[in-house]
NUKOLDREN-276684 format. One record per residue (C-alpha): residue in one letter; z, y, x. Coordinates in steps of 0.05 Angstrom, whole numbers, plus 32768, in hexadecimal, padded with zeros to 4 digits. Example, Ala and Ser with C-alpha at 12.3 -4.5 7.8 and 13.67 -1.06 7.14 Angstrom:
<pts>
A809C7FA680F6
S808F7FEB8111
</pts>
This chain:
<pts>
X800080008000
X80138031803D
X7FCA80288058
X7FAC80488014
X7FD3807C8017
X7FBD808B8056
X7F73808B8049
X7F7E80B88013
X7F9B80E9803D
X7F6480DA8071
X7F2F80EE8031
X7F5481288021
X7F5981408063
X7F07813D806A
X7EFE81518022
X7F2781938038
X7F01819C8070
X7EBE81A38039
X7EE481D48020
X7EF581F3805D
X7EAB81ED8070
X7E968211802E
X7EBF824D8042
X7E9C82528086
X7E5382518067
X7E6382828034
X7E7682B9806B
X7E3F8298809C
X7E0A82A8805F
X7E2182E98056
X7E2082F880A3
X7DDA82E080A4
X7DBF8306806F
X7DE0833D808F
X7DAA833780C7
X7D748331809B
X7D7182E88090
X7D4A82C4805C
X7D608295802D
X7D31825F8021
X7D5E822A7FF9
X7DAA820F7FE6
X7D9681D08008
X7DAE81A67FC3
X7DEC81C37FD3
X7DF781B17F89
X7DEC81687F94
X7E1981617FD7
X7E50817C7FA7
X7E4B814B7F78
X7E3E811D7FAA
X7E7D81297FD1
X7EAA81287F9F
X7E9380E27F76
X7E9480C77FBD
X7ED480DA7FCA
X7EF380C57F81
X7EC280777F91
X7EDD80737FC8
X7F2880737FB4
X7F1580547F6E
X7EF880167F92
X7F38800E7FC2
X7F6A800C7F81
X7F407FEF7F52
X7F207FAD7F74
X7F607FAF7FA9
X7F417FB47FEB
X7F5E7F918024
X7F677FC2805F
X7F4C7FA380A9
X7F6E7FBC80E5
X7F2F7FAD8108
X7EF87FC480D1
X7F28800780CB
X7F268018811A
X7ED88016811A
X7ECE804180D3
X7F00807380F0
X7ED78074812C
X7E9E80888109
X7EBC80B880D9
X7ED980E6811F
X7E8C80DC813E
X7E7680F680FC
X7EAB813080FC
X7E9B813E814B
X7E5781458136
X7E55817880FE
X7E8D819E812B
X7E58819A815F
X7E2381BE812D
X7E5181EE8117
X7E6582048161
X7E158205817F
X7E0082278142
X7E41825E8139
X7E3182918100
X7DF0827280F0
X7E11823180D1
X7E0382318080
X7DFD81FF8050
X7DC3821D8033
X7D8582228061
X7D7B826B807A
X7D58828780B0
X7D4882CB80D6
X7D0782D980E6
X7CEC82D88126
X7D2882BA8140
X7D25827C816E
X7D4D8247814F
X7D8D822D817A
X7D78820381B1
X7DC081EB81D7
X7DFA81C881CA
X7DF3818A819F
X7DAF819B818F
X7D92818F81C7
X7D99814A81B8
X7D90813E8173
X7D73816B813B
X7D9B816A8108
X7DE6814C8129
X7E03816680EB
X7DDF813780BD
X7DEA80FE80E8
X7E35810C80E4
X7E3181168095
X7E1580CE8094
X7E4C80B080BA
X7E7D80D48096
X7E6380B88058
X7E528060806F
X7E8F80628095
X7EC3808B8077
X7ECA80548039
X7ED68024806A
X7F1780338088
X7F2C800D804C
X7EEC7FDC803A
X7ED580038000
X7E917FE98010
X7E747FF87FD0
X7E8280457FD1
X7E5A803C8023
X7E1880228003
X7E13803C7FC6
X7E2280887FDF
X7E00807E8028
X7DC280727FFB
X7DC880AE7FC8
X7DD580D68007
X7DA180B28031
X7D7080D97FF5
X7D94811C7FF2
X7D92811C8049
X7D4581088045
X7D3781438011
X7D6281798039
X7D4181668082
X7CF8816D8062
X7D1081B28049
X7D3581CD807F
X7D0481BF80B7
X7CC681DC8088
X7CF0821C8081
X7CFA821980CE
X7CC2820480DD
X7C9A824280B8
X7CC4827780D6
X7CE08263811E
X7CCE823C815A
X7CF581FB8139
X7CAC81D38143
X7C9D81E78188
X7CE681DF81A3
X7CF381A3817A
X7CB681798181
X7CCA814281A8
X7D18813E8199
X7D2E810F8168
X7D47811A8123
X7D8680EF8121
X7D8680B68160
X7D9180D181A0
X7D6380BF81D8
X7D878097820E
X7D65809F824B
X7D46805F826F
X7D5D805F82B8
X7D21804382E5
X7D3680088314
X7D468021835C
X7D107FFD8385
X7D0D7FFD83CF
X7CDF7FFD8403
X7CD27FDA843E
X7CBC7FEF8485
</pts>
């Protein structure tokens, strides 16, 4: 019983930090527009909302209701996931400072952020949204709530990636800079055998 009431407080802990995230967008946005940013979409900001929050209530439902067991071992590698996921999106927020929004803006003429995190990956913060979503559920085998919500928000992700990198697309550098850099894998660099020569 202990256990779920400690993922609870784990979920309400990350749900708070929506919240929290909410907040930071809000006075990002009104920074941006500030410098003459243009708006181009809420990114289904809508549908996250009401995709958070059923998540969150599924995920807790499923744990009561159909009693899951909680595995020590199962636990360690979904809570893994869950801090890559949060290191991730803190990542994003920190390369990207005031121009981190939920809804997809951009200033013209400005090149889009090409350090950090992103130099990697581009788009670390989705990647962390998906973990957070598959593994969070898991801490306590609430394996339903993974695959049913990884694939709603497989469709929402899919949806807000074609739209964000159009609008980036039409009014930065996003396809030049970002051409060969992957969306959501990393590249891991292959390392060449050391031959060596002989006199």
């Amino acid at each position: 019983m202990l256990t779920r009431y400690i993922f609870i407080g784990i979920i309400f802990v990350v749900f708070l930090q929506r919240m929290i995230e909410l907040r930071i967008s809000k006075s990002n946005e009104a920074y941006m527009l500030a410098q003459g940013a243009k708006k181009h979409s809420d990114n289904l900001l809508g549908a996250v909302k009401v995709l958070q929050i059923s998540w969150v209530v599924a995920a807790i439902a499923e744990v009561w209701y159909f009693n899951r067991p909680f595995s020590l071992t199962l636990a360690a590698v979904a809570v893994s996931l869950t801090i890559a996921g949060q290191v991730l999106r803190y990542l994003s927020m920190q390369a990207l400072g005031k121009r981190w929004t939920l809804s997809i803006m951009t200033i013209p003429n400005m090149p889009v952020v090409n350090k950090g995190i992103y130099l990697y990956l581009r788009h670390p913060n989705w990647l962390g949204v998906i973990l957070e979503i598959a593994a969070l559920p898991l801490i306590h085998g609430a394996y339903l709530t993974t695959i049913v919500f990884s694939v709603a928000n497989a469709f929402i992700i899919s949806k807000r990636v074609q739209t964000e990198e159009e609008a980036l697309a039409q009014n930065s550098d996003y396809t030049s800079v970002f051409a060969n850099r992957p969306r959501f894998i990393p590249k891991i660099p292959l390392i060449s055998p050391v031959t060596s020569g002989g006199n």
